[in-house]
Structure formats: C-alpha cells, structure tokens
Backbone as a printed PyTorch tensor [residue, N CA C, xyz], in Angstrom:
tensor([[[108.5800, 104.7120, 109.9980],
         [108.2900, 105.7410, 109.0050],
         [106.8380, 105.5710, 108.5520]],

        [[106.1200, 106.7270, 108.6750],
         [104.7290, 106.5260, 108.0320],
         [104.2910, 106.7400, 106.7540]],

        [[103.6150, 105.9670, 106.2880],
         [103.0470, 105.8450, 104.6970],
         [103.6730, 107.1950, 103.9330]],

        [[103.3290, 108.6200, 104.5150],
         [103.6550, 109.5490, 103.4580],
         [104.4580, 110.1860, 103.3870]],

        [[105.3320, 109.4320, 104.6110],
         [106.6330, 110.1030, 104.7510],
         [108.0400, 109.1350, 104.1170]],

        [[107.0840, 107.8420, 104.1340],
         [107.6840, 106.7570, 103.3420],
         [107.8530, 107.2500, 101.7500]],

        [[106.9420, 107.5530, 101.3050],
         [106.4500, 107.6160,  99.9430],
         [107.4160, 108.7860,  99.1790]],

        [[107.7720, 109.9380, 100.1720],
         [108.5160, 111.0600,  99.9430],
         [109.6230, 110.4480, 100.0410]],

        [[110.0520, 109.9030, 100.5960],
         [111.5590, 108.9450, 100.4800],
         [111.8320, 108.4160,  99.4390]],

        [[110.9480, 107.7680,  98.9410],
         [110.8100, 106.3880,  97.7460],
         [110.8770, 108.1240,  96.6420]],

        [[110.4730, 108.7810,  96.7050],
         [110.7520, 109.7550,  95.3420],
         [111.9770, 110.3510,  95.4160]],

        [[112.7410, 111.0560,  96.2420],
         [113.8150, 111.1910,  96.2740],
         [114.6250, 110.3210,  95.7290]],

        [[114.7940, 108.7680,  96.2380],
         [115.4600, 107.6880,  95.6660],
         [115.4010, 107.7950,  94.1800]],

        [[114.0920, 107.8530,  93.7680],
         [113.8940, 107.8730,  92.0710],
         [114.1710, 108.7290,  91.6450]],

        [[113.8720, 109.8330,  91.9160],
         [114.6940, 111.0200,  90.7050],
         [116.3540, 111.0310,  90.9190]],

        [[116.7910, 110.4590,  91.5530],
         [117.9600, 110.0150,  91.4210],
         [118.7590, 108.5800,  90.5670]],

        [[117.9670, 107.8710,  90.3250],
         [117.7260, 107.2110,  89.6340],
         [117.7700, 106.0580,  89.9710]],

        [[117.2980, 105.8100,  91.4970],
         [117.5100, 104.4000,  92.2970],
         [116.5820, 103.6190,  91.6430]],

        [[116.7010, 102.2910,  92.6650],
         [116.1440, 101.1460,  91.7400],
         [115.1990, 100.9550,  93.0870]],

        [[113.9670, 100.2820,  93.2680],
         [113.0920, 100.4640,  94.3430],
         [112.3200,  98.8130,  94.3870]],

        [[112.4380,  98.4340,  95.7130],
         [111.7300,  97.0820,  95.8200],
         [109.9000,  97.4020,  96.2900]],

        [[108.7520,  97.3730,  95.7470],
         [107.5970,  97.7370,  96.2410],
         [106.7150,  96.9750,  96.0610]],

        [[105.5490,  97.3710,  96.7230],
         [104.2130,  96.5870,  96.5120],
         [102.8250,  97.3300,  95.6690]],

        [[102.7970,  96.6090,  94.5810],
         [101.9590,  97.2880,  93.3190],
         [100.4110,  96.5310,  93.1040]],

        [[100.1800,  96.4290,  92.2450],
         [ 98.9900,  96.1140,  91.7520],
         [ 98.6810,  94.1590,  91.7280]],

        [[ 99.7970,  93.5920,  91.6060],
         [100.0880,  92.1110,  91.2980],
         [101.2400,  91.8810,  91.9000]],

        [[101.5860,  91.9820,  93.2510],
         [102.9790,  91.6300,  94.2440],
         [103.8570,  92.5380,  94.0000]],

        [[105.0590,  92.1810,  94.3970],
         [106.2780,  92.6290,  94.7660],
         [106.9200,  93.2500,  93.5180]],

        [[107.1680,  94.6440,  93.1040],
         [107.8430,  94.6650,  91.8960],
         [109.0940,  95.3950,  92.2980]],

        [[110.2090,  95.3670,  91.4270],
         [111.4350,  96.1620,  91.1390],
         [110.8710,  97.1490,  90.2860]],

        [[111.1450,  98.5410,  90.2230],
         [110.9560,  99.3630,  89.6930],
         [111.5420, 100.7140,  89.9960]],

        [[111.4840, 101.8650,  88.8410],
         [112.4300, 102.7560,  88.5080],
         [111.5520, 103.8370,  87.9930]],

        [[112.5010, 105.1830,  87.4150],
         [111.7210, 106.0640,  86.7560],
         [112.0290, 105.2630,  84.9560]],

        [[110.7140, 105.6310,  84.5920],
         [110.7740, 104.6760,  83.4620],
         [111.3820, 105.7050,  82.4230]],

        [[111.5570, 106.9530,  82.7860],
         [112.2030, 107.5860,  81.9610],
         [113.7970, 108.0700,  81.9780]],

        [[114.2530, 107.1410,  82.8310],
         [116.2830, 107.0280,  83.0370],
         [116.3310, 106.0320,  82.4710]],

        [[117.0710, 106.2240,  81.3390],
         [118.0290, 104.9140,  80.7670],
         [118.4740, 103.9040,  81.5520]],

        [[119.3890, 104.4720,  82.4410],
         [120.4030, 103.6720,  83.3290],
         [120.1150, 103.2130,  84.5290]],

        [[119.0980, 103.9160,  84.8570],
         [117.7260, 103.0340,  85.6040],
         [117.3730, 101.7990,  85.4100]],

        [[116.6640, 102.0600,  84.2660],
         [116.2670, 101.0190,  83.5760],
         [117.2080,  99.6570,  83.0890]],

        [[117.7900, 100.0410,  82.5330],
         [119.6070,  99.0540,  82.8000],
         [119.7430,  97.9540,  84.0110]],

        [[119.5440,  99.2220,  84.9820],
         [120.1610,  98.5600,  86.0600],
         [118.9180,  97.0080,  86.8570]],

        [[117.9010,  97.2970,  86.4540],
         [116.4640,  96.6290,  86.9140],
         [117.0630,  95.2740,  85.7700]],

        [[117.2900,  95.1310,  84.6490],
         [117.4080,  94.1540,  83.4100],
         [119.0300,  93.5470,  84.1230]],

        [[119.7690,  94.2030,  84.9160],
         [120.8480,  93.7470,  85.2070],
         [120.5480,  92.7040,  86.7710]],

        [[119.7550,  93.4940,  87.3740],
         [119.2090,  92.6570,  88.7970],
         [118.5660,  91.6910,  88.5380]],

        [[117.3430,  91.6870,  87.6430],
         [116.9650,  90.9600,  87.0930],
         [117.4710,  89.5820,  86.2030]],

        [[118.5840,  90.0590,  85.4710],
         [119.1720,  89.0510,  84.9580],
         [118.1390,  88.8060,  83.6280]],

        [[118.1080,  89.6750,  83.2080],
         [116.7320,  89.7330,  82.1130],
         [117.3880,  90.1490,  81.0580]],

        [[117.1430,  89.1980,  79.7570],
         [117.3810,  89.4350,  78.5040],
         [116.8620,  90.8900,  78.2660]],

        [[117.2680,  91.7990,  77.7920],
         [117.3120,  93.1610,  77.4220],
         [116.2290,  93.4990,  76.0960]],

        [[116.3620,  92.5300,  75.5300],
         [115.4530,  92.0700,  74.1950],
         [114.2760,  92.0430,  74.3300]],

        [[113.8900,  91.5550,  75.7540],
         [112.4960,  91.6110,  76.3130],
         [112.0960,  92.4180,  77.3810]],

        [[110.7190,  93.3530,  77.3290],
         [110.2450,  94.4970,  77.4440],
         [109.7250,  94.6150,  78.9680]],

        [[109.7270,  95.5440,  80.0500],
         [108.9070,  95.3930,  80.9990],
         [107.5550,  96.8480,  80.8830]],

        [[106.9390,  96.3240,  82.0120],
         [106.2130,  97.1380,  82.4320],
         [106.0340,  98.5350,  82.5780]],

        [[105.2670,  99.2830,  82.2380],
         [105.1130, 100.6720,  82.4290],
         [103.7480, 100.8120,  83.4400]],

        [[103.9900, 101.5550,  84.7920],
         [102.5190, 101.5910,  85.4250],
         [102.7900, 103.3240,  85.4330]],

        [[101.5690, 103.5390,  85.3900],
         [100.6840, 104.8420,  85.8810],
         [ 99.8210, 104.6230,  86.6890]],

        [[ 99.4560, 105.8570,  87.0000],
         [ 97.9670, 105.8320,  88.2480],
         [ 96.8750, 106.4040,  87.7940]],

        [[ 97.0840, 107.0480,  86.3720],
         [ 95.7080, 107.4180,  86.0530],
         [ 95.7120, 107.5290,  84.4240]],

        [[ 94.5000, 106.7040,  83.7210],
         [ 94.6100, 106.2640,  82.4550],
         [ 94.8920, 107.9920,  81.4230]],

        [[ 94.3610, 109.2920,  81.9370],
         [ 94.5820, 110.5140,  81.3510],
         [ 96.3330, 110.9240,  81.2020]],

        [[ 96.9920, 110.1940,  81.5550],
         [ 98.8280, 110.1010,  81.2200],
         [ 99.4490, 109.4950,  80.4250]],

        [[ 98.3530, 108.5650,  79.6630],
         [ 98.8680, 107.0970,  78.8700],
         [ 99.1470, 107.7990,  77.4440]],

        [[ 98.2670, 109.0530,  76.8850],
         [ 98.7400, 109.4660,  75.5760],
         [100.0630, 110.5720,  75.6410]],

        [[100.9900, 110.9080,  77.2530],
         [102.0750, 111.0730,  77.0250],
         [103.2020, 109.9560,  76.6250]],

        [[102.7780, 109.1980,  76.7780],
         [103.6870, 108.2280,  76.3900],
         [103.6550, 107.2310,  75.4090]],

        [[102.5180, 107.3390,  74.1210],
         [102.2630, 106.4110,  73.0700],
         [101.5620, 107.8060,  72.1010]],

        [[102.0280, 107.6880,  70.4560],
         [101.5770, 108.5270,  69.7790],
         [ 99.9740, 108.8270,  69.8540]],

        [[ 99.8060, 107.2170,  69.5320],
         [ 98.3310, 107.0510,  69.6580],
         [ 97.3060, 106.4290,  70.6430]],

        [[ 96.1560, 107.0620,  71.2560],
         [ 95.3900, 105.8550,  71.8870],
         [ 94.1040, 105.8500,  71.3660]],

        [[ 94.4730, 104.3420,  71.5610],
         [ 93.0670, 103.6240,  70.4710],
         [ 91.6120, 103.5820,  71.5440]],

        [[ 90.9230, 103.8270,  70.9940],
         [ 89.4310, 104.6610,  71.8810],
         [ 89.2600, 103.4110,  72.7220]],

        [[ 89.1050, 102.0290,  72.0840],
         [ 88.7620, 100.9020,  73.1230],
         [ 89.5710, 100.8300,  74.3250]],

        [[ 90.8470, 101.7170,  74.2500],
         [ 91.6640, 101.3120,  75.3100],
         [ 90.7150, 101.5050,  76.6810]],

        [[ 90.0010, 103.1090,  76.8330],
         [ 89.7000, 103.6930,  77.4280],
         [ 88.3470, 102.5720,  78.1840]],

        [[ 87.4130, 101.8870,  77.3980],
         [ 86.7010, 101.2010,  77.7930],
         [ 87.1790, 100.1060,  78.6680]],

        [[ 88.4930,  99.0670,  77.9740],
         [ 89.4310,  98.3450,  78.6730],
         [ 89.9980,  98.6270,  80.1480]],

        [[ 90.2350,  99.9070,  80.3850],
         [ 90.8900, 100.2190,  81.2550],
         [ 89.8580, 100.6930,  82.2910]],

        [[ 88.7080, 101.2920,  81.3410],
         [ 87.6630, 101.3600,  82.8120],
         [ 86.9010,  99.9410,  83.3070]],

        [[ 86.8300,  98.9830,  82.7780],
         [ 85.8710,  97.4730,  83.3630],
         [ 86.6370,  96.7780,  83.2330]],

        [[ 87.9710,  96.4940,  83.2550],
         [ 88.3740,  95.5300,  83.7700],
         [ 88.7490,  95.3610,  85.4680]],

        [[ 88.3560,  94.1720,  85.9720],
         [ 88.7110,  93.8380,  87.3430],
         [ 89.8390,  93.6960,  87.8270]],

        [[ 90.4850,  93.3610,  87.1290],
         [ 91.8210,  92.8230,  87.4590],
         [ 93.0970,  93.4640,  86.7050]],

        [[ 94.1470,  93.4510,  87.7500],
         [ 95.0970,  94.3820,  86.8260],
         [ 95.1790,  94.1510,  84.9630]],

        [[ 95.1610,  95.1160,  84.6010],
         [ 95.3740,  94.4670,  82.9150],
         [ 96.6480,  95.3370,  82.2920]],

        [[ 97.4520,  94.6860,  81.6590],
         [ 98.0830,  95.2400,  80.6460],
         [ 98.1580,  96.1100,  79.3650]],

        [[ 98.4910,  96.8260,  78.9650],
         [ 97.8980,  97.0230,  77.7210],
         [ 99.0930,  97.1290,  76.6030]],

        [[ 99.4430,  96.8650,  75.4020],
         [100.4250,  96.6000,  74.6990],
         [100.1170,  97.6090,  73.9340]],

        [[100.6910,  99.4370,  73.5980],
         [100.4050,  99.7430,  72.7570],
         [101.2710, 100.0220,  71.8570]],

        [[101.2490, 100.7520,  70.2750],
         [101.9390, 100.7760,  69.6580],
         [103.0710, 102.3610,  69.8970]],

        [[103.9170, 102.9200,  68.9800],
         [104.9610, 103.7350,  69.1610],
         [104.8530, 104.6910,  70.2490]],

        [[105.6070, 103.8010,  71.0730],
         [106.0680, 104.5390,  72.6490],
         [106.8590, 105.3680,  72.1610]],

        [[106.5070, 106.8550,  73.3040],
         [107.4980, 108.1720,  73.3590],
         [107.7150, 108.1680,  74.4000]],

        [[108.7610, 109.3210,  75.1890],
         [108.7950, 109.8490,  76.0770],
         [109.3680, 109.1600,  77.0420]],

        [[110.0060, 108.2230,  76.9430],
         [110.0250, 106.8440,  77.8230],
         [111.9820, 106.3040,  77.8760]],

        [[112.4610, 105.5720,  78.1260],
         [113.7160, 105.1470,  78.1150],
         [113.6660, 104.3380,  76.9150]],

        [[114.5860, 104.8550,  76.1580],
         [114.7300, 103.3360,  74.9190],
         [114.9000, 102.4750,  75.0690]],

        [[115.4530, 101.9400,  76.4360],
         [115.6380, 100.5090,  76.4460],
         [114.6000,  99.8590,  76.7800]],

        [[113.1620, 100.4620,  77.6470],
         [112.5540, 100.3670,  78.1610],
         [111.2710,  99.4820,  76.8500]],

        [[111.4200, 100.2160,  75.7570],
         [110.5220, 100.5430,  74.4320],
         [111.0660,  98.8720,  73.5390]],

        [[110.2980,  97.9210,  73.3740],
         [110.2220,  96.8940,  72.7890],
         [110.6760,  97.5900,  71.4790]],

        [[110.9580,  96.2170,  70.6210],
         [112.3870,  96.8850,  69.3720],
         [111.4820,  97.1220,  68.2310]],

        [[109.7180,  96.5470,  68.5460],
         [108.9440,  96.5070,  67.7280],
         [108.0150,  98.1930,  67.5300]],

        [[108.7500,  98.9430,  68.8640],
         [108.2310, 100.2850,  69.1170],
         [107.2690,  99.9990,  70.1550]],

        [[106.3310,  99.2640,  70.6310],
         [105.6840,  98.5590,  71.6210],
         [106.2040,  98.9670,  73.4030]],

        [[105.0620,  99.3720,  73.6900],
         [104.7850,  99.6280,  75.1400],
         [104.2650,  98.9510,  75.9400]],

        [[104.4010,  98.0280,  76.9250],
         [103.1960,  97.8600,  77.9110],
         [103.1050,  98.8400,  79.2190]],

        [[101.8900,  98.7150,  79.1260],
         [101.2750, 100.3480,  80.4120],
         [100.1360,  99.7660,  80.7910]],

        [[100.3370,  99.7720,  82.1350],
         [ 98.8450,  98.9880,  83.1460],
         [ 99.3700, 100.2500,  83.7140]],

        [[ 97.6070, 100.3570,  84.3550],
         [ 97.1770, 101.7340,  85.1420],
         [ 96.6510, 101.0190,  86.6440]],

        [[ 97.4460, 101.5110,  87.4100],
         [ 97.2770, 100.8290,  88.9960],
         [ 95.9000, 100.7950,  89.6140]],

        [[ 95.3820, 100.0070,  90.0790],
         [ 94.1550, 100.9330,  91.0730],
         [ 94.4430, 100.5670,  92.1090]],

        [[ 95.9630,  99.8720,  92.6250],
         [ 96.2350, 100.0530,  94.1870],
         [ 96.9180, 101.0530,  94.9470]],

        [[ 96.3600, 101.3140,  95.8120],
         [ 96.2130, 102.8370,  96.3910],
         [ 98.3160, 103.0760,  96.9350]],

        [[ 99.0540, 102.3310,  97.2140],
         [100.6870, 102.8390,  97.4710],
         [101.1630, 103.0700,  96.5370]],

        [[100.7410, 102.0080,  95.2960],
         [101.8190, 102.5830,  94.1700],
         [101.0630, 103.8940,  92.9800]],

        [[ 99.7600, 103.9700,  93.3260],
         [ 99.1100, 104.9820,  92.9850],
         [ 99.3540, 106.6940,  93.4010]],

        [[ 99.3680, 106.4840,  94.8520],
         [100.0070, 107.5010,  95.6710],
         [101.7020, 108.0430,  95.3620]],

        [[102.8360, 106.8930,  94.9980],
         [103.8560, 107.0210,  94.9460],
         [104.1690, 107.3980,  93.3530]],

        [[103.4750, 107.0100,  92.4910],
         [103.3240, 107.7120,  91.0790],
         [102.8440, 109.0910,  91.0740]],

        [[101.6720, 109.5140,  91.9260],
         [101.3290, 110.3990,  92.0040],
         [102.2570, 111.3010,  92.4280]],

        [[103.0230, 111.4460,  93.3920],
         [103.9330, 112.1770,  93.8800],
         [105.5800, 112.2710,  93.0680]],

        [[105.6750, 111.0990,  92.2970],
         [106.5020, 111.1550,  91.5710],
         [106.1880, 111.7550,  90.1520]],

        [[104.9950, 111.8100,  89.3140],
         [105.0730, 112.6870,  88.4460],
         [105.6830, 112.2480,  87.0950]],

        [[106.2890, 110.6600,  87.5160],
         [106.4820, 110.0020,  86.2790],
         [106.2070, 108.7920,  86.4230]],

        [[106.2170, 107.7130,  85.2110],
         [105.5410, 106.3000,  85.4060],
         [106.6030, 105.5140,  86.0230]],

        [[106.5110, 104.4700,  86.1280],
         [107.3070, 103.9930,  87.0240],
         [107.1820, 102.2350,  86.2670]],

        [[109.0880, 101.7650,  86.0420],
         [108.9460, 100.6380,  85.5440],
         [108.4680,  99.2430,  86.9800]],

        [[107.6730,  98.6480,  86.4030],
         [106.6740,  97.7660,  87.2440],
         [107.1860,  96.0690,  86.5950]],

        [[108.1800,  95.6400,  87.2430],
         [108.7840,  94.1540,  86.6350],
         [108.7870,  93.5010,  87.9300]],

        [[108.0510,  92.1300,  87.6220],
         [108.1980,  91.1640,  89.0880],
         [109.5920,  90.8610,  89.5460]],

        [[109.5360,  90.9970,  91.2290],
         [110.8170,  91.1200,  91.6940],
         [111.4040,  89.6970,  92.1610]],

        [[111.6870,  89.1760,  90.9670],
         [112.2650,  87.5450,  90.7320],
         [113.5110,  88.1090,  89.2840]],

        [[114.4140,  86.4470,  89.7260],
         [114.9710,  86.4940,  88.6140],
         [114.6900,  85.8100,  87.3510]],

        [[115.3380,  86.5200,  86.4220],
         [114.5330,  85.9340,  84.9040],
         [114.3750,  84.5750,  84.8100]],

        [[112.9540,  84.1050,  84.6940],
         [112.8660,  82.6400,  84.6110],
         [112.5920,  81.6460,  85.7890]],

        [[112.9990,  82.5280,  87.0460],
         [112.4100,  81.7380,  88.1520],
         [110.8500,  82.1790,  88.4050]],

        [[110.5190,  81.7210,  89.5430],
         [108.7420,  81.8160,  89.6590],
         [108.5840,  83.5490,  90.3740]],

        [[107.5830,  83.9250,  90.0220],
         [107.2650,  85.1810,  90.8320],
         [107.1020,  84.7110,  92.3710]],

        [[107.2930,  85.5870,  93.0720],
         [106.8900,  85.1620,  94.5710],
         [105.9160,  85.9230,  94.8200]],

        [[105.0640,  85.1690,  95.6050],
         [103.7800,  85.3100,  96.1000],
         [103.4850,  86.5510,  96.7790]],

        [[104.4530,  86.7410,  98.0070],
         [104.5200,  87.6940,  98.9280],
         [105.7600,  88.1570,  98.8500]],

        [[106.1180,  89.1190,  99.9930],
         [107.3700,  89.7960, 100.2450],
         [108.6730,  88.6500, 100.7850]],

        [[108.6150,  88.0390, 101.4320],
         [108.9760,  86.5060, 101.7670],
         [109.5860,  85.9480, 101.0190]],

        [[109.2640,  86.1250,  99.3740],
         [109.5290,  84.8960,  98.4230],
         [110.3280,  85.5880,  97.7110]],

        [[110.6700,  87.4960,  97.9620],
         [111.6580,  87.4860,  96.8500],
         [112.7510,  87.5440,  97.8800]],

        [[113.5230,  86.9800,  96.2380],
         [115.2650,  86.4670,  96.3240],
         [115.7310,  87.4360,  97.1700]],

        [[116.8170,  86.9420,  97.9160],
         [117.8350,  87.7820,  98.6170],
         [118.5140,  88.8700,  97.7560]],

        [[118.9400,  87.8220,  97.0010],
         [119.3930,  88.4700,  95.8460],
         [118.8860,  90.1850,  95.1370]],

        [[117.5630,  89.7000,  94.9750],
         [116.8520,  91.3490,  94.6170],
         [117.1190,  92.1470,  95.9970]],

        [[116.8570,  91.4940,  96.7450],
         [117.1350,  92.6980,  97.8780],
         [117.9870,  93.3380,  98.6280]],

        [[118.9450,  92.3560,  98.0050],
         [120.0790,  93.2750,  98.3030],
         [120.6730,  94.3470,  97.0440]],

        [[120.2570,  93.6690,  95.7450],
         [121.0720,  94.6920,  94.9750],
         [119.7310,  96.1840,  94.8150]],

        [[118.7730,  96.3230,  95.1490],
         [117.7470,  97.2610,  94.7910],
         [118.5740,  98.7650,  96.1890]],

        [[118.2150,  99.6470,  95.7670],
         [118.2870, 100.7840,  96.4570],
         [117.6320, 101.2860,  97.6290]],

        [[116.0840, 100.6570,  97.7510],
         [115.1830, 100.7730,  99.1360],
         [114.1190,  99.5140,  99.0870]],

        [[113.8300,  99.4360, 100.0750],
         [112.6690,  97.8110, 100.0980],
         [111.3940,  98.5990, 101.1900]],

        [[110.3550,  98.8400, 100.1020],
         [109.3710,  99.5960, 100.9690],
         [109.0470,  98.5850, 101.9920]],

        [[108.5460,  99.4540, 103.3150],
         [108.5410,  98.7230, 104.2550],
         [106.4920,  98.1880, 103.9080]],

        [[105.9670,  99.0920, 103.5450],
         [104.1450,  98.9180, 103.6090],
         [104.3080,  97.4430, 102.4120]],

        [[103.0630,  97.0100, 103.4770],
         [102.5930,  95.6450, 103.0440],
         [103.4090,  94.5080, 103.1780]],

        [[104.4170,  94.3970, 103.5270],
         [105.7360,  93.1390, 103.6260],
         [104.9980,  92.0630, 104.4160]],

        [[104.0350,  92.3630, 105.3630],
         [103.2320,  91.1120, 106.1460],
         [102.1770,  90.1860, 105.4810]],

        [[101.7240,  90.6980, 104.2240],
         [100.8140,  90.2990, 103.2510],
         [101.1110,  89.1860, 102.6640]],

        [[100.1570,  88.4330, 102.6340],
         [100.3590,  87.0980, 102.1750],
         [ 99.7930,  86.8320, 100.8830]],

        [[100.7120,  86.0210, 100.1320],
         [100.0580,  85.6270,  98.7130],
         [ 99.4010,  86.6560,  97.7700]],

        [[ 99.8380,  87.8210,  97.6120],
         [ 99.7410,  89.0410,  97.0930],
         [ 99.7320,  89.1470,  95.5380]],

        [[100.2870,  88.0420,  95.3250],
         [ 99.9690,  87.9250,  93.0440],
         [ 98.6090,  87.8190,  92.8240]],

        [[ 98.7660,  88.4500,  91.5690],
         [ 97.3850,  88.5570,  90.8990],
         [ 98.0660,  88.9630,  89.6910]],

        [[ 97.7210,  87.5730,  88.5370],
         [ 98.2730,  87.8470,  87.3810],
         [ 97.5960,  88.4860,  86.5830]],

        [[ 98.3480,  89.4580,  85.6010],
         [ 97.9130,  90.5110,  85.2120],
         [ 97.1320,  90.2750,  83.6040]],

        [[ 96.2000,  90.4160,  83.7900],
         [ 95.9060,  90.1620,  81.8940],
         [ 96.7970,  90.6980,  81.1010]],

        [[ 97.0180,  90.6370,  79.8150],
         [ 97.9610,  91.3660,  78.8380],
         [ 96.9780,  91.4130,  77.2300]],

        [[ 96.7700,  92.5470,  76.9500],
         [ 95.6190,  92.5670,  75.6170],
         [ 97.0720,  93.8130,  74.4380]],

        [[ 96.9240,  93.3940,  73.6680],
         [ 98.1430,  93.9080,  72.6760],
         [ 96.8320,  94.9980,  71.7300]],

        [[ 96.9820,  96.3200,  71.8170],
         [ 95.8320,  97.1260,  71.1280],
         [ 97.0120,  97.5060,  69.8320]],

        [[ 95.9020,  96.9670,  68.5870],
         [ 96.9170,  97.8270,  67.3400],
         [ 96.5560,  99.6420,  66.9130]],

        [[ 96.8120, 100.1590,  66.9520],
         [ 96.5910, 101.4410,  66.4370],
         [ 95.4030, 101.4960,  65.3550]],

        [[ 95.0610, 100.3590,  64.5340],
         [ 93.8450, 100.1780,  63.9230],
         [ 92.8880,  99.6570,  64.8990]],

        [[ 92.4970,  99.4990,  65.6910],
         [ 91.5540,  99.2820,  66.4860],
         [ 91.6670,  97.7110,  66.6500]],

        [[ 92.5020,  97.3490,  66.1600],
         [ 92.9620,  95.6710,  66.5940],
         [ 92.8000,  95.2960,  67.7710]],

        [[ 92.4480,  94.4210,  68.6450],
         [ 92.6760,  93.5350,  69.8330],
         [ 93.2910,  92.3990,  70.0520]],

        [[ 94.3400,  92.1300,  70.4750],
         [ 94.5440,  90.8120,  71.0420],
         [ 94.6840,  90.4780,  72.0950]],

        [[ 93.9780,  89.3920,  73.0040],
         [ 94.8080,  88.8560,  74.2460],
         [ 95.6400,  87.8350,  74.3550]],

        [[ 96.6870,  88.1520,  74.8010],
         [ 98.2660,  87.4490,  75.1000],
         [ 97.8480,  86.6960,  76.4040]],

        [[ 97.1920,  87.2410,  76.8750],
         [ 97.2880,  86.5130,  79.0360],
         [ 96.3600,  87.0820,  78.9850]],

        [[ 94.6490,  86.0750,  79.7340],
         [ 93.5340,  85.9760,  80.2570],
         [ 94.1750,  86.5010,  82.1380]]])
C-alpha cells in the first residue's frame, strides 16, 4: 500500500473511532480522534493508563490550536515557531475535545507536528489526533517500531506500515505549561 493510499485508510479507521499504531513526531504513538470519547477510553485502556492523567493532543498546523483552547497566549505562537524539537504546550480551558481527554484542571497538551506522515494524516483527517507513546503505563518508551509491546499491537485497530524499519526514532518532547496570563513554565527541557 502506498503512502496516500495508506493514509486514506488510517482515516477511515478514525472516523470510526479506531485506535491507530503510528509514527509521529517522537516514535511510535497510539492514537485516535481526539474528539470520540470512547476512543479515547479505549487508548487509557491499552495503555493501562491511569485516566487521571492527560495525553497528548497533535495538530499539523499551529492556526487550529485556538479551536481547541479558549485562549492563546501570544508567546505560544513564538514557541511554536523556534523551537527545534518537538515541544509540548500545556494550555489552559480546553474545548472542543473529548472530556476525558481534558486534564481535571481544564488543561490541554497540544504539540504541533513538523513530521511530514502524521502531518499529512491530520491533514486529511480534519481533526487532531490523540498522540500517547505506544508503551504501557510505566514501562520505557520504545525506541523504534521493534520495541513496542505485543501487547499494543495487538489490541490497536491498524499498525501503519511507513517507517517500521527506522531505528531509534524517540526524541523527547519538551513540555512548557503557558498560563493564560502570559505565564511560562517548563516541565521537560
């Protein structure tokens, strides 16, 4: 199957509300439409992930981020254009999104991709897409495609085939928490 015929597959799966094994910005993630509940459920259930604690929101382009947070704080925009490396961003009262998805504090995290499959596959999907390393809660992320659990791969819905030969593929993601007052913090360098 080729890249864009792959990619049209992987959206079908999601608006249905499958659960998807892929290759993103920082390795291997499990991910969903971030806007199905039971989607989302089901990723915290594979996972084996306390529910209490929040995953990932990716987009592909930072002009989508104020559908999904009341407010964006102007530095975000600087943040998101110079940083090198994937970054996180923690903002305050998420909308639009799955409640379970939405930290209990109202809190979002939303990193904006700049790798070109899961950029392409957002793009065509039209919604963000939950982005959680495809390990179980508490064990180590795996490096490459190789290292995740059997386990994830069998309970996920499709295991993209692009990039699976790639080696050592993490790249940990900064995490900066923006307050709606123009606050900054970094959580993860």
């Amino acid at each position: 199957m080729d890249f864009h015929t792959e990619i049209k597959h992987i959206v079908e799966i999601l608006r249905k509300g499958g659960i998807v094994l892929y290759p993103g910005d920082n390795g291997w993630s499990i991910g969903c439409d971030a806007t199905n509940y039971e989607a989302v459920n089901r990723v915290y259930e594979i996972k084996q992930r306390d529910k209490s604690k929040g995953m990932i929101v990716l987009l592909e382009n930072p002009n989508n981020i104020p559908s999904y947070i009341d407010e964006m704080p102007e530095v975000a925009w600087d943040l998101i254009d110079f940083t090198e490396k994937p970054t996180t961003i923690i903002y305050d009262k998420a909308k639009n999104l799955a409640t379970n998805l939405i930290a209990t504090d109202g809190t979002i995290g939303i990193r904006v991709t700049k790798e070109d499959f899961s950029q392409q596959l957002i793009q065509r999907f039209r919604k963000p897409l939950v982005s959680s390393s495809a390990n179980i809660s508490g064990e180590s992320t795996p490096r490459n495609f190789y290292e995740v659990p059997d386990k994830i791969i069998s309970e996920v819905d499709y295991v993209v085939n692009h990039r699976q030969d790639e080696m050592n593929t993490v790249v940990n993601s900064s995490v900066i928490k923006l307050g709606s007052s123009g606050l900054v913090k970094i959580i993860r360098k």
